[in-house]
C-alpha positions, -999 to +999 in steps of 0.1 A: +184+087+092+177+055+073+213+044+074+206+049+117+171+028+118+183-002+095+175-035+113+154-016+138+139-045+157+114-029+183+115-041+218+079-040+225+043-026+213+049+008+233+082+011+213+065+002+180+038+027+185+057+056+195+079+048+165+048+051+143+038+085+158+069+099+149+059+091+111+026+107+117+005+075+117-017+070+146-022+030+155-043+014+177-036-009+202-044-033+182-027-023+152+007-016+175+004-053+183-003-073+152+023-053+139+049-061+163+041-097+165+043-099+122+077-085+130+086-111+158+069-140+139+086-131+108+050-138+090+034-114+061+007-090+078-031-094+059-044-060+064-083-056+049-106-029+056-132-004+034-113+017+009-092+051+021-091+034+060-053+038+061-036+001+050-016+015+026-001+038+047+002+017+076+030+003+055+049+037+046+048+044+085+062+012+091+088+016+062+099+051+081+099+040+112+123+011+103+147+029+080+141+005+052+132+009+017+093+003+006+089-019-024+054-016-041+032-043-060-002-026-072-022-054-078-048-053-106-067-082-129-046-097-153-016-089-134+012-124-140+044-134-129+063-118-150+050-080-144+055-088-104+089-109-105+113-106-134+112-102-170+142-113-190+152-089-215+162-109-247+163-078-270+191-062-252+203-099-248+210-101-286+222-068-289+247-075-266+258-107-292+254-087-323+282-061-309+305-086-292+302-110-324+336-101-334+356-108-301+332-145-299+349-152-336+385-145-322+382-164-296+368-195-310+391-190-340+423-200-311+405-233-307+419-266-319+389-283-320+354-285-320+351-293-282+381-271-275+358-238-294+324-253-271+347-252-240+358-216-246+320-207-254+307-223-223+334-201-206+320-168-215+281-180-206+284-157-177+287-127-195+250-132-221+234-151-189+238-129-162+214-104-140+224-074-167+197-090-187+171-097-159+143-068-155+134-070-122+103-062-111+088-056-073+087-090-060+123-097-074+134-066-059+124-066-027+141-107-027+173-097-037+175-062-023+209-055-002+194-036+026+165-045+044+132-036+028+090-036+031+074-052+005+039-037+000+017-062-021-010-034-024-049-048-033-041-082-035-080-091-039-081-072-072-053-099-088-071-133-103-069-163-080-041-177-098-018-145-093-026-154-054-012-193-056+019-183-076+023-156-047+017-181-020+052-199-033+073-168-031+060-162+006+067-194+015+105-196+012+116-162-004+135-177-036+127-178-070+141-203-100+151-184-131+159-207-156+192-182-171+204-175-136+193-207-112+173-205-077+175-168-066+176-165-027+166-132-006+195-117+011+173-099+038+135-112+043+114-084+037+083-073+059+056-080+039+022-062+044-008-071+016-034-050+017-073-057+006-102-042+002-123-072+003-136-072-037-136-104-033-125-134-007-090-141-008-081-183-004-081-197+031-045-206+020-032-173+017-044-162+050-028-194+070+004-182+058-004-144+073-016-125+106-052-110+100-053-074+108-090-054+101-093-017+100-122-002+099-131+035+099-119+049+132-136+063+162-143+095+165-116+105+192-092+085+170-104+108+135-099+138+152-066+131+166-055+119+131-070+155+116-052+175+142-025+159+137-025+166+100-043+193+091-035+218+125-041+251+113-077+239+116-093+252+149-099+222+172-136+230+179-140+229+138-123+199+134-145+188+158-179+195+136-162+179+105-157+148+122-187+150+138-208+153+103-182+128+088-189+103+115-228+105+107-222+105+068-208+068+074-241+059+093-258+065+059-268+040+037-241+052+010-227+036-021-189+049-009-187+062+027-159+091+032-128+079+040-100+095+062-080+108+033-116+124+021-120+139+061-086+154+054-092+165+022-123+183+037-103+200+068-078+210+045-105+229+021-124+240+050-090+260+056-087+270+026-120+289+023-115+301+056-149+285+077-149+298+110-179+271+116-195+245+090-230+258+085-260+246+062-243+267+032-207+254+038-221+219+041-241+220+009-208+234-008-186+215+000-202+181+005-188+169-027-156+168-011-163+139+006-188+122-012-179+115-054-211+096-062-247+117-076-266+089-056-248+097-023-244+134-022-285+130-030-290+112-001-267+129+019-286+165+013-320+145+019-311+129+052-283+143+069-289+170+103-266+183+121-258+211+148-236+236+143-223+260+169-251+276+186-275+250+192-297+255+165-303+217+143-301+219+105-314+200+081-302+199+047-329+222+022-337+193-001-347+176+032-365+206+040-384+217+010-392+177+002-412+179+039-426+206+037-440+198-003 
């Protein structure tokens, strides 16, 4: 199947989208478009948004639905150049010396003169300086890959500032210098996508050289299409009421507001204890599901009121019994 999409360039946004639904991602309009004009423009996508919103795997949908390979870079603090591009692997370098030592003193030995035994040395420079040696890590990959690929630069706002300028090079022209091997040029340009969850504010430099793209927790229609669409053995008028109580969670002042992966992770567990309808005692069982901090499952249990099949309104019973104390 991926041998069939390679190359895929879509036609338009319709084409895009419905190539995106068949990997189970659900985009908006405006995601379809930014998406297709990164594509056309042949410019890195910025995608930033809360935590769990659904950057990351924008890019595996997109991956799929183009048949090429995705190539990962998790960011983190500290991360350098050479734990993203290449390392060069000396050891194994000098190893490969040590074994081959007797075969470099035969050959020099048929020399006739000093320049004669440099000349035949210089010959062989290809076999200790070559890309058997070089380690090649994600950015390097994805540059010198033979197929076409998606290079995912995953939480780029967690990597220092100067991670960011070094990174702002390779975007710029796809080619690296490696002082063994020479200036390293991609065969295919990948389709970058950086994701961020806004920890801090990336340089105005990095985002000239990108399209913006925000996502932010989805509608309501769009949540429940997204759990239906993975998690169906969940009855629709349930999946309903999660979303419902999920949608009012993120109106809470919360430390970490559930994310979609968390709303499927609840449907999923909602299934698996068999709820025929989320009621005060399923909520207060299974809120921890969606919420992982003591703070905001307190707040939460204080606050939240919902309605449950039937009509009659709930309110959490620490909410109760602090009222009525």
């Amino acid at each position: 199947m991926a041998e069939q999409l390679e190359n895929v360039v879509f036609k338009n946004t319709e084409e895009l989208k419905k190539a995106l639904h068949q990997q189970s991602y659900i985009p908006s309009d405006e995601i379809a478009t930014i998406l297709y004009l990164s594509q056309q423009l042949g410019k890195p996508l910025l995608t930033e948004g809360p935590a769990g919103v659904g950057k990351t795997e924008l890019s595996k949908a997109l991956a799929g639905a183009t048949g090429r390979e995705l190539i990962r870079l998790q960011c983190y603090e500290g991360l350098d150049e050479s734990k993203a591009l290449y390392e060069w692997e000396y050891a194994k370098q000098l190893l490969y010396t040590q074994l081959l030592r007797d075969k470099i003193q035969d050959t020099l030995a048929q020399a006739d003169s000093l320049s004669s035994a440099a000349d035949r040395l210089a010959a062989e420079e290809d076999v200790f300086f070559s890309m058997r040696f070089l380690l090649q890590r994600p950015l390097l990959r994805a540059i010198l890959s033979e197929k076409p690929t998606v290079l995912l630069i995953d939480e780029i706002d967690r990597a220092d500032a100067e991670f960011e300028a070094f990174l702002l090079e390779v975007l710029s022209d796809f080619q690296v210098s490696v002082p063994e091997l020479g200036t390293l040029k991609a065969v295919h340009r990948p389709m970058v996508v950086l994701t961020s969850n806004n920890t801090r504010e990336l340089s105005e430099a990095l985002k000239r050289r990108c399209l913006y793209l925000f996502i932010d927790y989805p509608s309501m229609e769009q949540e429940l299409a997204v759990v239906q669409l993975k998690v169906p053995e969940l009855p629709q008028k349930l999946a309903r009421q999660a979303v419902e109580i999920v949608q009012q969670l993120r109106t809470l002042d919360l430390r970490k507001s559930p994310s979609i992966s968390e709303t499927l992770d609840w449907a999923r567990a909602l299934v698996a204890l068999n709820v025929e309808h989320i009621d005060n005692t399923t909520l207060e069982n299974t809120l921890n599901v969606l919420l992982k901090h003591e703070q905001d499952l307190l707040r939460a249990r204080r606050q939240l009121v919902f309605t449950p099949p039937g009509g009659t309104r709930y309110e959490s019973d620490y909410r109760s019994k602090r009222s009525s104390g």
